[in-house]
C-alpha positions as CSV (number, residue, x, y, z in Angstrom):
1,X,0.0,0.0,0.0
2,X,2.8,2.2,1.1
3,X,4.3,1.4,-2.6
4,X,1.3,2.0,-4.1
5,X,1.0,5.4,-2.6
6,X,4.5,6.8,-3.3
7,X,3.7,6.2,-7.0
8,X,0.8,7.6,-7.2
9,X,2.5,10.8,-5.1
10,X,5.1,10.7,-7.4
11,X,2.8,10.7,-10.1
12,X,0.7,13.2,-9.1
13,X,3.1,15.6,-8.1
14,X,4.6,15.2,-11.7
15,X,1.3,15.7,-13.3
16,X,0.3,18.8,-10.8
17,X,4.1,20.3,-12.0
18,X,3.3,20.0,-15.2
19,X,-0.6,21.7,-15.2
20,X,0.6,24.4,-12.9
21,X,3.5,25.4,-15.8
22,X,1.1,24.8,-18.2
23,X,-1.8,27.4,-16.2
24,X,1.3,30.0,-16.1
25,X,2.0,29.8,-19.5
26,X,-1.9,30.2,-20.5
27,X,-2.1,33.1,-18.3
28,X,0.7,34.6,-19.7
29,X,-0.2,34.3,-23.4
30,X,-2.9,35.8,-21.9
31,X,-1.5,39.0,-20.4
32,X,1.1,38.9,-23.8
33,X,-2.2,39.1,-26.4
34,X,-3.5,41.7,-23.8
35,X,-0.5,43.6,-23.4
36,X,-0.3,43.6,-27.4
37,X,-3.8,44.7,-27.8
38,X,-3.5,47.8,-25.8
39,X,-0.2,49.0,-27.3
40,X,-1.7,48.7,-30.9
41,X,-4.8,50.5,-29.8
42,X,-2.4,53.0,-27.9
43,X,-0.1,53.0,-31.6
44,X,-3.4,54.1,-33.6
45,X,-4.5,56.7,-30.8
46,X,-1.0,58.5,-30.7
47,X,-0.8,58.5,-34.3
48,X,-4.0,60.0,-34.4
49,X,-3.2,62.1,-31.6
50,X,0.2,63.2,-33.7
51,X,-2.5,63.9,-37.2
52,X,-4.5,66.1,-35.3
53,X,-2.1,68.1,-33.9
54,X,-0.3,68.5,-37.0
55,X,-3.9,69.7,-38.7
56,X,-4.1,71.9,-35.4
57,X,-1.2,73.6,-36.3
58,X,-1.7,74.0,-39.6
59,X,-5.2,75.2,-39.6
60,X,-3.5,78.3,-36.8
61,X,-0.9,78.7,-39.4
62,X,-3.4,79.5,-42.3
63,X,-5.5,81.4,-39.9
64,X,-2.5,83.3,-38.1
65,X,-1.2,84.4,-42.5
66,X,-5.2,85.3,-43.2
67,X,-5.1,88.0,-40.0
68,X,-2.0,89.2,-40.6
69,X,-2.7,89.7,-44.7
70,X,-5.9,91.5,-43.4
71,X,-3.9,93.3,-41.1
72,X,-1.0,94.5,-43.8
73,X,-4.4,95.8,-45.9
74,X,-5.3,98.1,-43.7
75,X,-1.8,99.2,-42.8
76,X,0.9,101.2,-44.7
77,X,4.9,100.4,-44.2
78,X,7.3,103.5,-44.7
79,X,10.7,104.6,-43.7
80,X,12.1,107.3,-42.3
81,X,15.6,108.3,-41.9
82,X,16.1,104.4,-42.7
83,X,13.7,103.2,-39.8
84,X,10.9,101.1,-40.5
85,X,7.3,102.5,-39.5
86,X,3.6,101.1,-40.1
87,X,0.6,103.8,-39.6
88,X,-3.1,102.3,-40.2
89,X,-4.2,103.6,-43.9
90,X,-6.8,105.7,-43.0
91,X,-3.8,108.0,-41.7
92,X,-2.0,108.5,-44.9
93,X,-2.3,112.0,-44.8
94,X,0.1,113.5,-42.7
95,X,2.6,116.7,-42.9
96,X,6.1,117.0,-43.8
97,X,6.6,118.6,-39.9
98,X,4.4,115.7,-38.2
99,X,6.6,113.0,-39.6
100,X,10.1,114.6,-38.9
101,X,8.6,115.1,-35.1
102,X,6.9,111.6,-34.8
103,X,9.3,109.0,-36.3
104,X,12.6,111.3,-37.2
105,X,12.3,112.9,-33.8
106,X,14.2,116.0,-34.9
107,X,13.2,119.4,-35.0
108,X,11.1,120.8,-37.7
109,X,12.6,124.3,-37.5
110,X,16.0,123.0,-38.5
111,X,15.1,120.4,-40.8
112,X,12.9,119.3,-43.5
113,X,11.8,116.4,-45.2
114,X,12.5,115.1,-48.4
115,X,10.8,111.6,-50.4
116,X,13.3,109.9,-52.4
117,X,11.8,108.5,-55.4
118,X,15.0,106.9,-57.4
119,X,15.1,110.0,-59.5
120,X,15.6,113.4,-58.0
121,X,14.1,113.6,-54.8
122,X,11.1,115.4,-54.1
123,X,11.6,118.0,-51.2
124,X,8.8,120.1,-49.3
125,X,11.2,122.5,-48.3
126,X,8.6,125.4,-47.0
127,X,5.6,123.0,-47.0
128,X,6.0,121.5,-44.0
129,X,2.5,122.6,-42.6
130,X,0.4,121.0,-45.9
131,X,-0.3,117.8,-45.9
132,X,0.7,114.8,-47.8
133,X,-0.4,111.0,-48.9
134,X,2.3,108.5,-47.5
135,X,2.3,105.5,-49.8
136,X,3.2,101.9,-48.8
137,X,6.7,101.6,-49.2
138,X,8.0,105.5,-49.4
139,X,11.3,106.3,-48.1
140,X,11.6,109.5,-46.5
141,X,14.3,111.2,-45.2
142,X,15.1,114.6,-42.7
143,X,17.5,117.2,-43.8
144,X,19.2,120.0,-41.7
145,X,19.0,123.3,-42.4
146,X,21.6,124.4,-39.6
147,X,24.8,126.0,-40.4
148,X,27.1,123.8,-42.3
149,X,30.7,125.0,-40.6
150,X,34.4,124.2,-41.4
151,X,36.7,122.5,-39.5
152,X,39.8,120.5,-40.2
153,X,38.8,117.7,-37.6
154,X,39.2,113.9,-38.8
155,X,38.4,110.7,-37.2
156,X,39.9,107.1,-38.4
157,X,38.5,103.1,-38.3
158,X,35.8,101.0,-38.1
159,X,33.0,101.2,-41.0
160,X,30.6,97.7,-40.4
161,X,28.0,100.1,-38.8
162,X,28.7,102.7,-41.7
163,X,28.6,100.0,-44.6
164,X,25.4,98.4,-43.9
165,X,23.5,101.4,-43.6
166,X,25.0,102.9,-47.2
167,X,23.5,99.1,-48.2
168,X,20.4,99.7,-46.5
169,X,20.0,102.8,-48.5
170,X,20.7,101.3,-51.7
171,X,24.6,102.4,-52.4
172,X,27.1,99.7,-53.2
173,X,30.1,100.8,-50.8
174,X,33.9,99.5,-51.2
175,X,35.8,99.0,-48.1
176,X,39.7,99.8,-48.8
177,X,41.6,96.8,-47.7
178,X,44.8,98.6,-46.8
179,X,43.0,101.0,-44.7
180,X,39.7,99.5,-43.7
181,X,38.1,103.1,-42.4
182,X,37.6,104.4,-45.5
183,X,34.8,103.9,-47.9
184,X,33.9,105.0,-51.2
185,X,31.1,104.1,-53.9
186,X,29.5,105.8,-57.1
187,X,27.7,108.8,-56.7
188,X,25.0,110.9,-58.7
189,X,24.6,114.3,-57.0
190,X,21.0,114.3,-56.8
191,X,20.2,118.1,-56.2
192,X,21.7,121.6,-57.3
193,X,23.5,123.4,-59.5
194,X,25.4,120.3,-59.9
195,X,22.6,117.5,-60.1
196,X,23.2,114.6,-62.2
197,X,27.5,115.2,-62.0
198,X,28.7,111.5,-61.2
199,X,31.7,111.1,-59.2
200,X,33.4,109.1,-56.3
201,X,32.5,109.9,-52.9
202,X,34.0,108.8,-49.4
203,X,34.4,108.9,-45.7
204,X,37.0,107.9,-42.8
205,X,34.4,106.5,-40.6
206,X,34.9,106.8,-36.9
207,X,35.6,103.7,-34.6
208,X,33.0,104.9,-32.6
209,X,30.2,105.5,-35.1
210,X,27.6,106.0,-34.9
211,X,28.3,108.2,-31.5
212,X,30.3,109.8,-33.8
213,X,29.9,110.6,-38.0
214,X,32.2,111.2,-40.2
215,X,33.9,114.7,-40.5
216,X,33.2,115.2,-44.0
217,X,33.1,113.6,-47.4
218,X,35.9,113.0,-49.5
219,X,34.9,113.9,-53.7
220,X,36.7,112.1,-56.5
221,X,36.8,115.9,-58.6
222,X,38.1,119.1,-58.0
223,X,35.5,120.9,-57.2
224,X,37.1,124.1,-55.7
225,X,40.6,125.2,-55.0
226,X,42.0,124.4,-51.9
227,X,41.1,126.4,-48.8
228,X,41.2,125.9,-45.2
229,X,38.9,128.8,-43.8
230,X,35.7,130.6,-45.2
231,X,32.4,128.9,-45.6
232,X,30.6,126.2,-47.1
233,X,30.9,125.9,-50.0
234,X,34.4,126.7,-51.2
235,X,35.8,126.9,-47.7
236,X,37.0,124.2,-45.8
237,X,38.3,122.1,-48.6
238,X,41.7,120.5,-48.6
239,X,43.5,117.6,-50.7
240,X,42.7,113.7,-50.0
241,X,45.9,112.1,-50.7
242,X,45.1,108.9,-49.0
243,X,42.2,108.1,-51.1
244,X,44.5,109.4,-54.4
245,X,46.7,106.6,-53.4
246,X,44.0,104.0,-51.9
247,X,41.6,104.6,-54.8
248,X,43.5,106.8,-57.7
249,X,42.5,109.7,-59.4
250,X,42.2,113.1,-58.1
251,X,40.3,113.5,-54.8
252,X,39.7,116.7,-52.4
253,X,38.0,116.9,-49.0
254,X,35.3,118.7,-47.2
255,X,35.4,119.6,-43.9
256,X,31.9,119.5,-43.3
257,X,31.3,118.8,-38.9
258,X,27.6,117.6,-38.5
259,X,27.0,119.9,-35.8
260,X,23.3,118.9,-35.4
261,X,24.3,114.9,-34.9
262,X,23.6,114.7,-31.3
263,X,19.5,116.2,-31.3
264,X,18.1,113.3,-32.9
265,X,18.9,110.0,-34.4
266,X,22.1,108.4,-35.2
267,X,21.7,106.3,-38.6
268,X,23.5,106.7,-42.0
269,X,20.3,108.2,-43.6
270,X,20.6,111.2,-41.2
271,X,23.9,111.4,-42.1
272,X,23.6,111.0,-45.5
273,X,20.9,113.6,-45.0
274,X,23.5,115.9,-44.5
275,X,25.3,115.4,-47.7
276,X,22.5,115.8,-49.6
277,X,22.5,119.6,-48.0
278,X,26.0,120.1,-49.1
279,X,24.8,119.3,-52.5
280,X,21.6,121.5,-52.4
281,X,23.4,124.5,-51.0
282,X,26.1,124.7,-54.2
């Protein structure tokens, strides 16, 4: 009996082994199929998740462009002295004197404003109390009518500033290599007696600009005879030897201070607002 028993033990306990590995495996095919399952569902609910959001985005994209085209329609973009401004349209009309106040922040009894066109400017010298119709796109820029005085001051290095604002304004400046201060570029005089004359012009450009411009412009022509006092415009004019020998050809100087630099705005156009003056008062 004893025998008997011990078998069937031995049999039973082999048997119950064997179901119990077999119940674990079952249960985990289970939890495997299960396990499966969920991460395919949660696969096809990210990547739905993921097709939304990129039709989210790009339906705030298309709607973002829409406002801001219906935004641009009711807005004009102008410069001023080289600075970008936007005014709503139903402003367009606004006077010479306004816009030198409000975006040039200069002083409209020392300075005017002039449109430049690509031709010969347009100036409203004496108008600045009428009115006119800002465009989108128009590029204004102030002129001083201070006193333009003589001095034999110079200043040396350092042109980035200087060079991307001549860009900005549309002039294709070289930068000498052996002396990296001075820059020059073609140049139509676009006002006076001498409108339309095209020449060379340059400048030593302060390290420090735009604290401080330029003292003058350098002219590949002789202009006037040499002379170191008297007023603008035959006085205060000198020889340029270092542009003769950076650039060639014959070159003079003007000693021509911007005295007026430090009431408003430091940019190139202002500056080169300057030399249009020198041109105008020939």
């Amino acid at each position: 009996m004893s025998d008997t028993n011990a078998e069937g033990n031995s049999a039973d306990g082999d048997c119950g082994v064997r179901a119990s590995e077999a119940a674990r495996l079952n249960d985990a095919g289970v939890k495997l199929e299960r396990a499966q399952e969920e991460r395919h569902g949660a696969d096809r609910l990210e990547h739905d998740a993921d097709r939304l959001e990129r039709e989210a985005r790009a339906e705030i994209k298309e709607v973002e462009k829409e406002l801001e085209d219906r935004r641009h329609e009711h807005e004009i973009h102008f410069e001023v002295d080289g600075e970008e401004f936007e005014i709503p349209r139903k402003d367009d009309d606004q006077t010479p004197d306004y816009i030198i106040r409000k975006y040039a922040e200069r002083d409209p009894a020392t300075n005017y404003l002039i449109k430049l066109t690509g031709r010969e400017p347009v100036s409203y010298q004496g108008k600045g109390n009428i009115p006119i119709k800002i465009h989108e796109g128009d590029q204004f820029q102030t002129v001083s009518t201070g006193p333009t005085p003589v001095s034999d001051s110079r200043s040396q290095t350092g042109v980035e500033v200087f060079l991307r604002g001549l860009l900005e304004l549309g002039f294709n400046p070289v930068q000498c290599e052996q002396s990296v201060d001075h820059t020059y570029f073609d140049y139509e005089v676009p006002i006076g007696r001498r409108v339309g004359l095209k020449l060379k012009i340059g400048f030593v450009v302060p390290q420090d600009f735009p604290l401080t411009p330029p003292s003058g412009p350098h002219i590949s022509a002789k202009l006037y005879p040499n002379a170191s006092g008297g007023a603008h415009p035959s006085g205060g004019v000198h020889d340029s030897p270092r542009f003769e020998e950076l650039v060639g050809g014959q070159w003079q100087y003007w000693s021509r201070p911007f005295v007026e630099w430090g009431k408003g705005k430091k940019t190139v156009a202002v500056y080169m607002g300057h030399i249009y003056r020198l041109w105008e008062t020939q």
